[in-house]
C-alpha positions as a printed Julia matrix, in Angstrom:
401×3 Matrix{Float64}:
 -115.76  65.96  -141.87
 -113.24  63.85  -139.55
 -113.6   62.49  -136.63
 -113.51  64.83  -133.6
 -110.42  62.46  -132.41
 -108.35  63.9   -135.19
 -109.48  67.75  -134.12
 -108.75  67.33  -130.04
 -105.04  65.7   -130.68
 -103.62  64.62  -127.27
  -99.62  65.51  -127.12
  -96.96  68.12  -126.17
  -96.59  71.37  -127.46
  -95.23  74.31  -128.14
  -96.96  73.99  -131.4
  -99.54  71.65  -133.51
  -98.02  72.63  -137.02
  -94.47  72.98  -136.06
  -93.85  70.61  -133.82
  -96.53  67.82  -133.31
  -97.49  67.63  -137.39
  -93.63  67.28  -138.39
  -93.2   64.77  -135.53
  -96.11  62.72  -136.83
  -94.27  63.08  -140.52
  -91.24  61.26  -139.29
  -93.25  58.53  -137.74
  -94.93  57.87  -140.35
  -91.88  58.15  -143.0
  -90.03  55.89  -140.74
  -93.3   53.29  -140.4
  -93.36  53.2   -144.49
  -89.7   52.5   -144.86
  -88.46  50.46  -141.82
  -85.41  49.37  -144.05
  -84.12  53.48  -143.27
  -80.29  53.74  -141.98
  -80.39  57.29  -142.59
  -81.99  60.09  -143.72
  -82.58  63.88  -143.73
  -85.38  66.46  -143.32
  -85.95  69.32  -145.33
  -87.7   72.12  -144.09
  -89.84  74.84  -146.29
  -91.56  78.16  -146.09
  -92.89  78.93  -142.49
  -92.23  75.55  -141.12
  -88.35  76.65  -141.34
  -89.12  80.18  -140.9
  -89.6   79.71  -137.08
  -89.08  75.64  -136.82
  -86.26  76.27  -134.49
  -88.43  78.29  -132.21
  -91.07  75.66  -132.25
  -88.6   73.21  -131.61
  -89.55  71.79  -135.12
  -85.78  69.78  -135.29
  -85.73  68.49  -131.79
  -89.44  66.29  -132.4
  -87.41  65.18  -136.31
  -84.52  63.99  -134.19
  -86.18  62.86  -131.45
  -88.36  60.47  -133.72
  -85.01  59.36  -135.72
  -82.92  58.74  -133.0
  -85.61  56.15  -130.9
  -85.2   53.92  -134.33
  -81.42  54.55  -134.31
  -81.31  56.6   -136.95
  -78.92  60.1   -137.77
  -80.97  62.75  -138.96
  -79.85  65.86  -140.78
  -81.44  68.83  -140.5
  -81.47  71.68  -144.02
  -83.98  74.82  -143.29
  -85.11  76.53  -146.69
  -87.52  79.27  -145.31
  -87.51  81.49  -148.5
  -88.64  78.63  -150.33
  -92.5   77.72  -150.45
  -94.42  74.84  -151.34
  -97.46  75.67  -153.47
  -99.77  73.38  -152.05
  -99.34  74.47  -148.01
  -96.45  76.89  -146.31
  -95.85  74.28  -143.96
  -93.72  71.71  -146.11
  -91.41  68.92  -145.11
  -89.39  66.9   -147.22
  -88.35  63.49  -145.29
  -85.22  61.88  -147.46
  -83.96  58.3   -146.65
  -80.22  58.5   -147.6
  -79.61  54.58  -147.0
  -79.4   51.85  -148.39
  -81.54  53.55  -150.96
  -82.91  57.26  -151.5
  -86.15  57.87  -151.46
  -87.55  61.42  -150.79
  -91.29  62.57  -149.63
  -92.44  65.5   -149.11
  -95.46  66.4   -145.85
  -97.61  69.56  -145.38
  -98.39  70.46  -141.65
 -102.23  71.81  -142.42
 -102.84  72.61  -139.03
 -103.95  71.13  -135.6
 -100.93  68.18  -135.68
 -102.48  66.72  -138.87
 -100.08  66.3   -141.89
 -100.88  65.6   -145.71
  -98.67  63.53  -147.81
  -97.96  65.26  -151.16
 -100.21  63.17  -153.66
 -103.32  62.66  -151.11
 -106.02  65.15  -150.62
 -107.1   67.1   -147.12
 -110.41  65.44  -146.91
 -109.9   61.55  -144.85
 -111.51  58.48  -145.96
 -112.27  58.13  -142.55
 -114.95  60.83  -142.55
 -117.38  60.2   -140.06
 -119.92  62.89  -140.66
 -121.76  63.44  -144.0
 -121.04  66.81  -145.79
 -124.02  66.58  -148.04
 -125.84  67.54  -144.58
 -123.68  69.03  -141.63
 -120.91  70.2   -143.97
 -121.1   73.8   -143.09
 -123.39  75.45  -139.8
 -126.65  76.02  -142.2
 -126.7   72.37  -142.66
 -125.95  71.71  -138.88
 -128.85  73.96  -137.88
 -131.08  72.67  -140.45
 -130.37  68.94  -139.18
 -131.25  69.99  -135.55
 -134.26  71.51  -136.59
 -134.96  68.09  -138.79
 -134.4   66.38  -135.97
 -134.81  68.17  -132.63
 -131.2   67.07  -131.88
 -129.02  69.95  -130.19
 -125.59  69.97  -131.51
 -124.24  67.67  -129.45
 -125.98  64.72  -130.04
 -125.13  64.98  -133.53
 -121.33  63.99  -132.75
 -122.69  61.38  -130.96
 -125.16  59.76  -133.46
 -121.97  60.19  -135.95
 -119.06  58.36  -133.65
 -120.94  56.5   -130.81
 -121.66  56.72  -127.45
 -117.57  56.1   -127.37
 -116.96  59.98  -128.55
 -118.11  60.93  -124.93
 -115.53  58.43  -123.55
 -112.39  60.39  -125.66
 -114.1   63.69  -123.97
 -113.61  62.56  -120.72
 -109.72  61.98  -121.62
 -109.68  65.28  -123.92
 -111.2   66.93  -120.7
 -108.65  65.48  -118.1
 -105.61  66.36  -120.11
 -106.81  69.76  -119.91
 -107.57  69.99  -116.19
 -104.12  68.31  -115.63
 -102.61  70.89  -118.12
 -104.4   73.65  -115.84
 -103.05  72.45  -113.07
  -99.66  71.97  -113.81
  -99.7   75.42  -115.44
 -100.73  76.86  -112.02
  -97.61  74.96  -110.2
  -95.36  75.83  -112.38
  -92.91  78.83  -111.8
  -89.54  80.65  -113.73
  -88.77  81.33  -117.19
  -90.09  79.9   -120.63
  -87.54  78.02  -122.51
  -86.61  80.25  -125.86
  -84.83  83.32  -125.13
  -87.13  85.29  -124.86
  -86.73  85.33  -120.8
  -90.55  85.56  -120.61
  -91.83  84.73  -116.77
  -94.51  82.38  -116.28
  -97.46  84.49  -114.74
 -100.28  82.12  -114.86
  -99.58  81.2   -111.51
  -99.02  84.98  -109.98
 -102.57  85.95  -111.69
 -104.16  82.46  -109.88
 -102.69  83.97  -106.27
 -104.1   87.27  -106.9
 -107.7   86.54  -108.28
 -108.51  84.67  -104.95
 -107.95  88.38  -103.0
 -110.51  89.74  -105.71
 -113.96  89.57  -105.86
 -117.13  90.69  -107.88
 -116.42  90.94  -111.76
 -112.58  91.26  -111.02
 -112.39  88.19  -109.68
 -114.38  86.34  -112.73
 -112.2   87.56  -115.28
 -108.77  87.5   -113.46
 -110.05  83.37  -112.52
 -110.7   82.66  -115.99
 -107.81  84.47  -117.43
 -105.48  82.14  -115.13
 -106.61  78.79  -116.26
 -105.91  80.06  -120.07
 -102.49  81.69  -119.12
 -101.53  77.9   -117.68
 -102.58  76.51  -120.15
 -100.69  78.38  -122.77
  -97.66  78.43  -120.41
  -98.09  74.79  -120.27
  -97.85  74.46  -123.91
  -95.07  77.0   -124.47
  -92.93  74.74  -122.18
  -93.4   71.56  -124.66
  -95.73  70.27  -121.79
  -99.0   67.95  -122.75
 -102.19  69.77  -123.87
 -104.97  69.09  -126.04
 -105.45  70.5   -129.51
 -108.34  72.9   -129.43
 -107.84  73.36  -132.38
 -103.71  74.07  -132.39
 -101.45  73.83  -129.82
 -101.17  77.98  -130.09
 -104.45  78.56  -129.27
 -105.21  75.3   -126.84
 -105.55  77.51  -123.6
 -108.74  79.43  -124.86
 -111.45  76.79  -124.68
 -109.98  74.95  -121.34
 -109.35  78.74  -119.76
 -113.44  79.27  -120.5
 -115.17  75.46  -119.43
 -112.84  75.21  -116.37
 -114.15  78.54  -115.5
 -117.39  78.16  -115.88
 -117.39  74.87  -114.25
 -116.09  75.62  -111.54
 -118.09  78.96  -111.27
 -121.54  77.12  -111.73
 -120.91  73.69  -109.98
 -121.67  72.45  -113.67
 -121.33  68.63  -114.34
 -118.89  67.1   -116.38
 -120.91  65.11  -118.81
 -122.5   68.87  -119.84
 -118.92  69.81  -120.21
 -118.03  66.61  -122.38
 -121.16  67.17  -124.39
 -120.02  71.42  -124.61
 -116.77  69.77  -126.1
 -118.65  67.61  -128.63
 -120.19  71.12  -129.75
 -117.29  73.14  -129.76
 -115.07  70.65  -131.69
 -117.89  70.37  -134.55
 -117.61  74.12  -134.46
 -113.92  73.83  -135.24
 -114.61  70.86  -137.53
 -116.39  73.29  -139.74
 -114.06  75.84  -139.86
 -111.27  73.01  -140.63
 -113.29  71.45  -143.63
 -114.34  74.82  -145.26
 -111.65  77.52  -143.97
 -108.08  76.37  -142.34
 -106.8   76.36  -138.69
 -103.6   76.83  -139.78
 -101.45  79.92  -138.46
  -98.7   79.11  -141.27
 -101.96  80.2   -143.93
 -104.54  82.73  -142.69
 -102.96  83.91  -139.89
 -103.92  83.96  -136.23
 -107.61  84.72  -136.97
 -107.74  80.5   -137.48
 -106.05  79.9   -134.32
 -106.95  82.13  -131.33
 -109.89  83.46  -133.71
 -111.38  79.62  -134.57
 -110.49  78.64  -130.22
 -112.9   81.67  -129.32
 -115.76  80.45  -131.7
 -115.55  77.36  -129.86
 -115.72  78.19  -126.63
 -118.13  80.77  -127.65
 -120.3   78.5   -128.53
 -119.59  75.98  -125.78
 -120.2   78.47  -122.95
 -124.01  79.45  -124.84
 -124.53  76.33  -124.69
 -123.44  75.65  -121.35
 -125.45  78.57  -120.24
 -128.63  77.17  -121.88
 -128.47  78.77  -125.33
 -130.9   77.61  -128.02
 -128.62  76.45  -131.5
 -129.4   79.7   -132.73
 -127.96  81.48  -129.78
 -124.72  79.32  -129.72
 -123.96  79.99  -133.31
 -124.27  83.46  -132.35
 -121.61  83.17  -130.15
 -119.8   80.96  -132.31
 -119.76  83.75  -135.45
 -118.8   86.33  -133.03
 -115.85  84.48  -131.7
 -114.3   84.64  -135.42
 -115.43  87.47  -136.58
 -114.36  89.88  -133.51
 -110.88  88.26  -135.15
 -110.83  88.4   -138.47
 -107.23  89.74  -139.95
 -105.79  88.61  -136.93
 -102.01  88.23  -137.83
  -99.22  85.86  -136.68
  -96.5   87.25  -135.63
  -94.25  85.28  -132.81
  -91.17  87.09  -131.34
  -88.17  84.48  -132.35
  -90.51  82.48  -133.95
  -92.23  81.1   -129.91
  -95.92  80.29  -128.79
  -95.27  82.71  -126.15
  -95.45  86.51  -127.48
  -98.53  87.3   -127.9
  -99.62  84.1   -128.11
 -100.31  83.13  -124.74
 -101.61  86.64  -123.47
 -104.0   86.34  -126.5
 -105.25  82.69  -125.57
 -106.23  84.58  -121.88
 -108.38  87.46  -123.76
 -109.83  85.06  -125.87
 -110.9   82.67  -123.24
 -112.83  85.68  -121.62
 -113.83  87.15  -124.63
 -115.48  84.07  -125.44
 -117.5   84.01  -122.79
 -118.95  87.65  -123.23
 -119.83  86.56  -126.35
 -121.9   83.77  -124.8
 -123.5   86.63  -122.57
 -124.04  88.89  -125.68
 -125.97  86.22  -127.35
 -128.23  85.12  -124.78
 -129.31  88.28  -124.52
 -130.98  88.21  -127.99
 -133.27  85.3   -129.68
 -130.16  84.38  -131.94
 -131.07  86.1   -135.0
 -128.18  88.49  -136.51
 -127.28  89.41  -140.02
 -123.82  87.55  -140.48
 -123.88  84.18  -140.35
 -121.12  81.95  -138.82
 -120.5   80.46  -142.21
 -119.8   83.9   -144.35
 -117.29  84.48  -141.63
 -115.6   81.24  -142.55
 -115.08  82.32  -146.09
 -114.62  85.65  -145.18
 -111.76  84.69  -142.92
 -110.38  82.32  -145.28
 -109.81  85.39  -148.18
 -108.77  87.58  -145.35
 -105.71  85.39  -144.6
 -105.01  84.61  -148.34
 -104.98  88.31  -148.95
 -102.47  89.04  -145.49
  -98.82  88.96  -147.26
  -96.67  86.25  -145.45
  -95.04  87.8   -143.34
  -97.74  87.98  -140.87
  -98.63  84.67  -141.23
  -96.09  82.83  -139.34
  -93.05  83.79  -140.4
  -91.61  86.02  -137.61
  -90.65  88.37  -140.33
  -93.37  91.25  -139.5
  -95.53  92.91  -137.34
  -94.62  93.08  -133.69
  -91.74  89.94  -134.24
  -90.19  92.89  -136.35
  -90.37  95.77  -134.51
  -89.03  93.03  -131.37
  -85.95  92.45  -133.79
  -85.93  96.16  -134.21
């Protein structure tokens, strides 16, 4: 498995796939052939199905134009790569052509037709923590909790990235609760994060729990939806779930940070695992490895926050995918706004009753958090495309309807 660096990318939204992995393409195109005086971008499947809602031509141009460099723009949505939905195919026109095509696999990270999905860079052997069972085993080997895995695999230095994953995500809170109006889109859709902040402070009991942590999700989301700068955790789509649920929970149990940097350590190998042996793409298996994978981290951050055994906080973690399995993506116009961001808010809360739910036990249940995974995975292959990412079903039809 990769580093947790590569799951928790730093950068601005509205989306990891369609905007942040296609960006990344063109920098990298451009880095390889610095002798480029023009070129052209090619667009495929579900990365041109909704591209120009993610704002998927904007981050090409943007990236062209800083060199100097015209970039055309051809969208081919009926046509689909065999290897990934979300395919790119960067052409330098002059002096030469040369053409290459990029797959967008989820979470900002792109694939260069010819190379494989697995990094040379791995830092963490599969052979023993490639899937939960041999995560728990290893703990149990070793007494480590989850945690101190990802550090024994990266370095002390991992908890040093944490602190910056962590105060991008406080600052996206924040500016998520300042900020006011309508979403860019066309979709006319009202910010609300900060209307439900303003309200939840006149509430209290249980009310006021859920409407707090439902607030620092919705900014989040809003945040991202407005191209703003987020964290990855583990898409763009679904990066307001696990913030929404730690900032809560901090905040509601005066909890210090380095337990919240080492809850992120947990979470991301949570989503590490999912990434290796499932996908976290939208564009492939639907929302179920967005919003579904975000709640099975938190999940299993907030047991463990809350002083869960391993046991306990793969409990959680199971729960938080499997309460989402079939999930489906379907974005009006082809935006990380509806029902993306309302989702990101239930999940955030969700995840934390799943916490609750497994505490209650000794962490024993039937499923395990690793037949979800494969479970999930031929649950998406099996949903037909249009409600993976395509805008062409479910509610982004009846909306066009």
């Amino acid at each position: 498995m990769e580093s947790l660096r590569e799951l928790y990318r730093i950068g601005y939204g509205p989306s990891s796939s369609h905007t942040m992995g296609p960006r990344a393409a063109a920098e990298r195109f451009i880095s390889e052939h610095p002798e480029i005086k023009a070129g052209r971008a090619e667009l495929y499947g579900s990365l041109a199905a909704t591209g120009k809602g993610h704002l998927t031509d904007r981050a090409i141009r943007q990236v062209f134009s800083s060199h100097g460099i015209d970039a055309e723009i051809n969208w081919f949505p009926d046509q689909v790569k065999p290897f990934h939905p979300n395919a790119l195919t960067l052409v330098m026109t002059e002096p030469e052509e040369i053409a290459e095509t990029f797959y967008s696999v989820g979470g900002g990270k792109v694939v260069k037709e010819g190379e494989t999905e697995s990094s040379d860079a791995s830092v963490y052997d599969d052979r023993k923590l490639g899937s939960m069972r041999k995560l728990l085993d290893y703990c149990d080997d070793t007494g480590f909790q989850m945690w101190e895995i990802a550090v024994e695999a990266e370095g002390e230095d991992i908890l040093d990235y944490m602190h910056e994953v962590w105060t991008v995500m406080k600052e996206s809170i924040r500016h998520g609760l300042e900020a006011e109006g309508v979403l860019p889109g066309g979709l006319r859709l009202q910010r609300k994060a900060w209307q439900a902040y303003a309200k939840s402070r006149d509430f209290t009991g249980p009310m006021a729990n859920t409407s707090h942590c439902f607030a620092y999700a919705l900014a989040v989301s809003e945040e991202n939806a407005g191209g703003g700068r987020i964290v990855t955790a583990p898409t763009c789509g679904s990066c307001g779930v696990l913030p929404g649920a730690l900032y809560h929970l901090a905040r509601e149990y005066d909890i210090p940070e380095i337990r919240i940097l080492r809850a992120l350590l947990t979470a991301g190998l949570v989503g590490n695992i999912v990434k290796s042996n499932g996908s976290i793409s939208g564009a492939e298996v639907g929302c179920q490895g967005e919003v579904g994978v975000a709640c099975a981290m938190a999940g299993a951050a907030a047991a463990q926050l809350l002083g869960g055994s391993i046991f306990q906080i793969e409990y959680a973690a199971e729960m938080g995918l499997e309460h989402h399995l079939g999930l489906t993506c379907d974005p009006l116009m082809g935006l990380v706004q509806i029902p993306c961001i309302e989702r990101n808010a239930m999940a955030a809360m969700r995840a934390i009753d799943h916490a609750s739910y497994a505490l209650m036990g000794d962490g024993r249940h039937k499923i395990s958090f690793d037949d979800v995974v494969e479970v999930m995975m031929e649950t998406g292959h099996a949903l037909p495309s249009l409600y993976r990412e395509t805008s062409m079903g479910g509610l982004a039809r009846i909306h066009e309807a």
